[in-house]
C-alpha positions as CSV (number, residue, x, y, z in Angstrom):
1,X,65.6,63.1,108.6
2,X,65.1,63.2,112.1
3,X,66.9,59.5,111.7
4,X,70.0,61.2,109.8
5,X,70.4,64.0,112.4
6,X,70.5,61.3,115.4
7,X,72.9,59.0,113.7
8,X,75.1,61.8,112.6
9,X,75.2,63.4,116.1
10,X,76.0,60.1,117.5
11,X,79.3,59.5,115.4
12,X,80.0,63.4,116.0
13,X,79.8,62.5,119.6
14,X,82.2,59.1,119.2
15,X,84.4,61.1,117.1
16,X,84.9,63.9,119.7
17,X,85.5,61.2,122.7
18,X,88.6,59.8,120.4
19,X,89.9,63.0,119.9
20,X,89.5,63.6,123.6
21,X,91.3,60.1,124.2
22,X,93.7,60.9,121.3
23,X,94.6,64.3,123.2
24,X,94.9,62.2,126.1
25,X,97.1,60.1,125.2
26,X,100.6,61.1,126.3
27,X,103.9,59.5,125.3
28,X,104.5,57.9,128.3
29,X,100.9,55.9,128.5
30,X,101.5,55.0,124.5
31,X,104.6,53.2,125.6
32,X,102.8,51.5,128.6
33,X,99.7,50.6,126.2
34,X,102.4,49.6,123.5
35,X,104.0,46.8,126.3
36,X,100.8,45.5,127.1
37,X,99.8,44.7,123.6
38,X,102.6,43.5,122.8
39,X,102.3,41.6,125.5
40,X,98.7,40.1,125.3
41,X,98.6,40.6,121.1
42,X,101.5,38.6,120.2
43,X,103.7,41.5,118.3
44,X,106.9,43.3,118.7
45,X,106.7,46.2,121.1
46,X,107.6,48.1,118.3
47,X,105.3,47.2,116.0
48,X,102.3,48.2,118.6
49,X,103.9,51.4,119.2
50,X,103.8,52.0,115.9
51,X,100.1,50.8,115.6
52,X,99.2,53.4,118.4
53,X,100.9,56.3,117.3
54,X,99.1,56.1,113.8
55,X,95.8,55.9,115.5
56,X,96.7,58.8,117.5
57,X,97.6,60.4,114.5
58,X,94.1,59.5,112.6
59,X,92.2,60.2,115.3
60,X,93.7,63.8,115.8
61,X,93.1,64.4,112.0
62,X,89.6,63.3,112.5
63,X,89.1,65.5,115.4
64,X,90.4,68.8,113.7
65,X,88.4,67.9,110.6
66,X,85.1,66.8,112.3
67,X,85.5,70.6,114.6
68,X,85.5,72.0,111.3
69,X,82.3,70.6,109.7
70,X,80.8,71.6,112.9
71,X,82.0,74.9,112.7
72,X,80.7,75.1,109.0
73,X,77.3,73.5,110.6
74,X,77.2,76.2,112.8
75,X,77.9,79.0,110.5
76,X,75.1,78.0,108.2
77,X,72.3,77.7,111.1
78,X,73.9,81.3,112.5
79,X,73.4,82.8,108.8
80,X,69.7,80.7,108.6
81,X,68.7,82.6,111.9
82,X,70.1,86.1,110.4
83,X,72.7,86.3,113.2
84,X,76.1,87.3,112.3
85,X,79.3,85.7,113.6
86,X,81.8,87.2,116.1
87,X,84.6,87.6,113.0
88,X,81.8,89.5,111.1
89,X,80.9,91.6,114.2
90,X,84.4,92.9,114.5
91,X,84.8,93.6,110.3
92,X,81.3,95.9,110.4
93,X,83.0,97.8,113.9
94,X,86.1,98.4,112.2
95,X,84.6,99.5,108.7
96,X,82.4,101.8,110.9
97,X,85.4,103.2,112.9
98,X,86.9,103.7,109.5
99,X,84.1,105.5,108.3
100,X,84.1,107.5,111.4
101,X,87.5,108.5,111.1
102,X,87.0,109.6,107.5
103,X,84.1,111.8,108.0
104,X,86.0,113.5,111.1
105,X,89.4,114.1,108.1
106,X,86.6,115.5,106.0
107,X,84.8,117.9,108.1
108,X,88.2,119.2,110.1
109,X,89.3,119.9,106.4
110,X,86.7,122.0,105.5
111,X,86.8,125.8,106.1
112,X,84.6,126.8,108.6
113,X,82.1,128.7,107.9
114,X,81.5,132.3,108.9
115,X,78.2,134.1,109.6
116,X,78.5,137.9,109.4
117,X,76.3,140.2,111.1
């Protein structure tokens, strides 16, 4: 298991230095990267270009879906430990202000009551 976890954290961490790199990569330095392979690979400019830009695009994909398994990760260990999230936080303190605000309808609608001596 212990195995699994270390293997599993290891590609999490590759995966999240590619989307860093993908992020990184701006227009400008994917033309300059696209010259020099086509200059040392032996293909059209265009054609590494286009090999670039679909990397960029996988890696990016691969990013947003590996920050959501880790999110998922993270809400299941949060729920194991009985803590709640932030979004659940905030939907308890608005059902309570709700709760709040009805009980303050219901006893300003009520008739007071009057003790006579």
């Amino acid at each position: 298991m212990a195995e699994h976890d270390k293997s599993a954290r290891e590609l999490l961490e590759r995966l999240a230095l590619a989307a860093v790199g993908a992020v990184a990569l701006t227009a400008d330095r994917i033309e300059s990267l696209a010259d020099d392979l086509a200059d040392r690979g032996g293909m059209s400019r265009d054609e590494a270009r286009s090999v670039l830009e679909n990397a960029v695009t996988r890696w990016r994909g691969d990013a947003t879906r590996v920050t959501e398994r880790a999110g998922e990760s993270l809400h299941a260990v949060f729920a194991q430990l009985g803590l709640v999230t932030r979004d659940e936080f905030d939907e308890l303190e608005l059902r309570l202000a709700q709760l709040e605000h009805r009980l303050r309808l219901v006893e300003g609608t009520a008739p007071p009551v009057r003790v006579s001596r």
